[in-house]
N, C-alpha and C positions, 0 to 999 in steps of 0.2 A: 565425475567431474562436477565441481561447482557453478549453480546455475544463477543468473540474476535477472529479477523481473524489475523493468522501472516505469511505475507510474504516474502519470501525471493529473492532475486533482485540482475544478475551481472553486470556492467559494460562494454560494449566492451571493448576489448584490444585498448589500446593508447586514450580510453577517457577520458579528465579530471574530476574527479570525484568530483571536485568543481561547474562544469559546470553542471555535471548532475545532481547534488543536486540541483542546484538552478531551474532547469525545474521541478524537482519533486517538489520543496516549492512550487512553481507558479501554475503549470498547477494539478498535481496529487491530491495534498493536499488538495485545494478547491475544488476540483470537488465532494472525497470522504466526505468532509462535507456539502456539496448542498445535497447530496445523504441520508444524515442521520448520517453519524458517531459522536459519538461525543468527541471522542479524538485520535489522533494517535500519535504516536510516530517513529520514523524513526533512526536505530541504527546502526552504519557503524561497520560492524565486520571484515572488511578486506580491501587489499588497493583496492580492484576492488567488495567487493560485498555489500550487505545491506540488513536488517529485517527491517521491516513494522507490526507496534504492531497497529490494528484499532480498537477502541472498537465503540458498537454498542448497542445503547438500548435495544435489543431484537434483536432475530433470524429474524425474521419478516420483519424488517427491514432490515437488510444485503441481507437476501431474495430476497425483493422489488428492491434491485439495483442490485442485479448481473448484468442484461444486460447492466446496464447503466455502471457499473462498468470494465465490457469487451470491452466495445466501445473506452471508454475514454483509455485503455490500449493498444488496438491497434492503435489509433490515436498518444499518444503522446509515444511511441515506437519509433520516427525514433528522436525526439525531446530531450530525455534524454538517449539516446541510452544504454537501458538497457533492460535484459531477466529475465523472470519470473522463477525462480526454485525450487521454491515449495510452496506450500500452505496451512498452517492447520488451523484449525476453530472448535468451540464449545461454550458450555456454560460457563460460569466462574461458578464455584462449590465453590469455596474457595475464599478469600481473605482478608490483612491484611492491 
């Protein structure tokens, strides 16, 4: 069953949030598709913060990368200067 993690992402203060999107296309994005995802989507809900929709063949596989998925977070952390603020994750039950 397909699985979707969404997270939510702010900006430091006085970083351009053009620049940090573009570390995230580059470094984030391919790393979590190496890892197995197979689509994300990336939604700016505000002028400093951002949601991350990742969907994920199965559990199993989101699973299979959490560490890899932490490492690459603390690595490119100083790169797109953004903080992690929340996390949720489950099965997809529904969809149209």
């Amino acid at each position: 069953m397909r699985y979707i993690t969404i997270t939510t992402w702010e900006i430091a203060d006085g970083t351009d949030y053009n620049v940090s999107l573009r570390a995230i296309e580059e470094k984030r994005l391919p790393a979590l598709k190496s890892f197995g995802a197979s689509r994300i989507t990336i939604v700016r809900t505000s002028a400093r913060t951002t949601a991350a929709i990742t969907e994920w063949p199965d559990k199993a596989t989101r699973d299979a990368a959490e560490l890899k998925i932490d490492e690459v977070r603390k690595s490119i952390h100083r790169d797109d200067q953004t903080r992690l603020t929340g996390e949720m994750k489950g099965e997809i039950v529904a969809d149209v």
